[in-house]
N, C-alpha and C positions, 0 to 999 in steps of 0.2 A: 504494500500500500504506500502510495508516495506521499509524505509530509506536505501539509501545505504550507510553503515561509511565508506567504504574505497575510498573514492574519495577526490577531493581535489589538492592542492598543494602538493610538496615532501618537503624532511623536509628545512629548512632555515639554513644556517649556519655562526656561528658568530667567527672568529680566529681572536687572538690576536699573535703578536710574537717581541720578543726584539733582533733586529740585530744587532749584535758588530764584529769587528774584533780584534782577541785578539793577533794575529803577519799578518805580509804582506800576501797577497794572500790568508790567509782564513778569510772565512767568517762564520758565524756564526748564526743561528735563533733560540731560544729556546722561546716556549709557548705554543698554546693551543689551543682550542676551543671548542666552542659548537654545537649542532645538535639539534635544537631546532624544536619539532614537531608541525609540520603546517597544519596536516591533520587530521581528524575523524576518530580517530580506537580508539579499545577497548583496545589495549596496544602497544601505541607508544609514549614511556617519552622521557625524557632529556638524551642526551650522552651526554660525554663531554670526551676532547682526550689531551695531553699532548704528546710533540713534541721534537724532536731537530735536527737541519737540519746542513750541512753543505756544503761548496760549495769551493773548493780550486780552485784558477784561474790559470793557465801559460800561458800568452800570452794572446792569443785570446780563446783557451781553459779553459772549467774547466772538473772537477772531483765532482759529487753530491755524496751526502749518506744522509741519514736519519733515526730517528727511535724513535717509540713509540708506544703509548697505547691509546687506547680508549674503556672508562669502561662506560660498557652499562646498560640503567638505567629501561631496559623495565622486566616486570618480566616474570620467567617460571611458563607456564599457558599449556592446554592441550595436555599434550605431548611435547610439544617445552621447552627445555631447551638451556639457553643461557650465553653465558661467554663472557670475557673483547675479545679484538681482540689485540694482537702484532703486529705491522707490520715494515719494514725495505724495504730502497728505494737504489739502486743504478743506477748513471748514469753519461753517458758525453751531453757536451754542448759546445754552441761555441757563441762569441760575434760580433755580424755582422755589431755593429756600439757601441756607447758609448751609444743609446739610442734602442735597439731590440738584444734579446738575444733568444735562440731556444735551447733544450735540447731535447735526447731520453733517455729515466729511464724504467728501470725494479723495477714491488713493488712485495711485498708477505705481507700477512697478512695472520694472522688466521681466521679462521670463527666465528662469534657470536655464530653460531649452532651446538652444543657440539659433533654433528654429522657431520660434514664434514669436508673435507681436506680444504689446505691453498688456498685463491682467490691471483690466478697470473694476471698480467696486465702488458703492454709494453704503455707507453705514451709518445706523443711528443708535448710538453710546448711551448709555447710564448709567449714572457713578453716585453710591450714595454712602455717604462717611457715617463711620458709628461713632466714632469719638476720635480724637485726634491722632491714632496712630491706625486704627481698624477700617478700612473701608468695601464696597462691594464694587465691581463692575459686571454690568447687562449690556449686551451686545446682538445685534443683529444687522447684518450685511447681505447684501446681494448684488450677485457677480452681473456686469455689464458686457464682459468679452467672453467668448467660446471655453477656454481656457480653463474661468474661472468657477468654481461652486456657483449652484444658483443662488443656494439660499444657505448660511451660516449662523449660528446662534452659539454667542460667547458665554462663558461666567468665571468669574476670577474673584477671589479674596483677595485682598493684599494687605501690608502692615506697612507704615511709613514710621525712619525712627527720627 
């Protein structure tokens, strides 16, 4: 009976990021992360992605943007050739309390597969803080080009120190 390798978990992801504000109203995230493979294939390594995000506020508005890289660790094997991906984020958002925030952002990135155009996606974010170090993220996206998932749905904890 033959093994199946492609089953399994999707890959696990480990982001770190240093938020400063460097004048009023903007904000700041610069770091990183990793794409750590969780599942049985014959070539699924280590990504790992380098970031910089920012967020300017007026009022109850912001203004997002972002942009980076992630350099891909898997190698070219039959036929499949594969390169780093670029990608850049823009969007608005709005604060609907001091603790629940909502954004719509448009991304583009490049493909890993030296063969196709850029993966578009339109997403709308929710972030809601439990106290100053605990917060939640809700995510749902949907893919614009071939390429991409149609439909995506995030969830993440995270701890800020």
């Amino acid at each position: 009976m033959e093994e199946n390798r492609d089953s399994g978990l999707n890959d696990t992801y480990l982001n770190g990021y240093w938020k400063f504000k460097p004048v009023q109203n903007l904000t700041l995230r610069v770091g990183g992360g990793l794409s750590i493979p969780t599942y049985d294939s014959e070539n699924n390594e280590l990504d790992y992605t380098v970031a910089t995000y920012l967020t300017y506020r007026y009022g109850k508005f912001s203004l997002l943007g972002g942009v980076g890289e992630t350099f891909i660790g898997d190698s070219d094997r039959n036929g499949t050739s594969y390169s780093d991906a670029l990608f850049y984020s823009l969007g608005v958002g709005y604060f609907v309390s001091d603790s629940l925030y909502s954004s719509l952002s448009y991304s583009s990135s490049s493909s890993i597969f030296n063969s196709n155009d850029s993966l578009e996606t339109i997403s709308l974010y929710n972030y809601y803080k439990f106290n100053e170090h605990w917060f939640l993220n809700l995510n749902y996206s949907r893919g614009l080009s071939d390429m991409v998932m149609r439909h995506n749905i995030g969830v993440s904890i995270g701890y800020y120190w």
